[in-house]
C-alpha positions as CSV (number, residue, x, y, z in Angstrom):
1,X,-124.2,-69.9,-178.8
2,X,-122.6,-69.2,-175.6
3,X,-118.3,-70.1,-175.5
4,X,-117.7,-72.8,-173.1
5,X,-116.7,-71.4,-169.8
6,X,-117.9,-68.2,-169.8
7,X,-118.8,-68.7,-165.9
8,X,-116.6,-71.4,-164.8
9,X,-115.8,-74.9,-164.0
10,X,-117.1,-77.2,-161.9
11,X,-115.3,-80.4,-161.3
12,X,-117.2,-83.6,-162.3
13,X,-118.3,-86.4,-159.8
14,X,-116.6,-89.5,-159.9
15,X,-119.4,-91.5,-160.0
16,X,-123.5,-90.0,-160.9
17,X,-121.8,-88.1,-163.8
18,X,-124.9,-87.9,-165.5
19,X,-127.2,-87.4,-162.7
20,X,-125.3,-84.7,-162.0
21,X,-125.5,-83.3,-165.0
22,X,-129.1,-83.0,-165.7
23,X,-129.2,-81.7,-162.1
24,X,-127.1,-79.1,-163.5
25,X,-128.9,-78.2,-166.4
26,X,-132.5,-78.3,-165.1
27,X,-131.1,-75.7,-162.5
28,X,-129.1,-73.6,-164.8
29,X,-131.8,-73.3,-167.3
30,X,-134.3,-71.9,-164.0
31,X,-131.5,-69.0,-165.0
32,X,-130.8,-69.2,-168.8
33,X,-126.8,-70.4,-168.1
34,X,-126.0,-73.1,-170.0
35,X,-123.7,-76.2,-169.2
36,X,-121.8,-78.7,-171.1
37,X,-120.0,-82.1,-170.1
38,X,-116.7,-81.4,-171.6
39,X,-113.6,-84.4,-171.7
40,X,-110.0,-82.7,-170.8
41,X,-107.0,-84.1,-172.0
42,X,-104.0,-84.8,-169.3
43,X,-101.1,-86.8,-169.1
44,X,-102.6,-89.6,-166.7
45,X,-105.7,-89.9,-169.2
46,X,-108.9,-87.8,-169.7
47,X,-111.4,-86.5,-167.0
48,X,-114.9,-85.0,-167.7
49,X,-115.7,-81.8,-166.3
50,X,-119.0,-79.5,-166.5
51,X,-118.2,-76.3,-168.3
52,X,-120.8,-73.2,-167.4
53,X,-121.7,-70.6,-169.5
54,X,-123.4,-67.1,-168.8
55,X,-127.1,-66.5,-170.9
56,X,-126.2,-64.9,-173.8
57,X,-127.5,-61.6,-173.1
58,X,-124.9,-61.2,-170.1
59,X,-122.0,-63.1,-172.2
60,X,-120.6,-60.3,-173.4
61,X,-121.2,-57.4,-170.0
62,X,-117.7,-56.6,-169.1
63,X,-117.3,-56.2,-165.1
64,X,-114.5,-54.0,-165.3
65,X,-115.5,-52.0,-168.3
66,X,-116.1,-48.4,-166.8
67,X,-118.6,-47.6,-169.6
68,X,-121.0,-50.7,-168.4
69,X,-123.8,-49.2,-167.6
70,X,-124.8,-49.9,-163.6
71,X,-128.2,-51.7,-164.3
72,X,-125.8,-54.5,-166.5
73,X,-123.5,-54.8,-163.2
74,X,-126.5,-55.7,-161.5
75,X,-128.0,-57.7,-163.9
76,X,-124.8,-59.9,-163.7
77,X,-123.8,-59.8,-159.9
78,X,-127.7,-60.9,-159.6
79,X,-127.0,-63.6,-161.7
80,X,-123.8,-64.9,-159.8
81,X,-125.4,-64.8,-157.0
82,X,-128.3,-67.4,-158.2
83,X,-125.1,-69.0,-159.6
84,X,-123.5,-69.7,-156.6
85,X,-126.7,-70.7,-154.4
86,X,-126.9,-73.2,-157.7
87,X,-123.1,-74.4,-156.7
88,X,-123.4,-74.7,-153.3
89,X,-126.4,-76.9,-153.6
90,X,-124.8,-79.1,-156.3
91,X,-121.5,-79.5,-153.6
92,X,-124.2,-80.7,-150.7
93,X,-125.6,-83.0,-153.5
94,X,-122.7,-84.5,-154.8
95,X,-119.6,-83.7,-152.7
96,X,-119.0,-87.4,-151.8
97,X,-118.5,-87.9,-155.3
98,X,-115.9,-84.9,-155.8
């Protein structure tokens, strides 16, 4: 199993948490990421948050590793790329919520 994070964060809607979430995952299984609904602790109480993790088989490609071989560089960069078009659409979807 993945580590939580391995991508990023996104922050959580206020309100359609959930509908968010399955949004999420339906879109980052299309691309074998993975994503959690984590609860962070802070001082004024805790917030939920949607942790995003690479597929396994890129987990562990190192981006500034000069030994990684170019084709895994690709791999990945092709990846974040489908990443971000993912993020941008969940912004459009939910951004009244953010």
């Amino acid at each position: 199993m993945a580590r939580l994070g391995t991508y990023t964060t996104f922050d959580c809607p206020t309100k359609q948490i959930d509908e968010a979430f399955d949004w999420l995952q339906e879109e980052f299984n299309k691309i074998e990421g993975y994503v959690r609904k984590i609860s962070n602790a802070h001082d004024f109480g805790s917030y939920p948050s949607f942790e995003i993790d690479y597929p396994l088989e890129l987990n562990d490609i190192d981006m500034d590793d000069e030994d990684t071989p170019e084709k895994d560089y690709d791999k990945k960069d092709e990846w974040h790329e489908k990443a971000e078009k993912i993020y941008n659409e969940y912004v459009e979807l939910f951004e009244k919520y953010l």
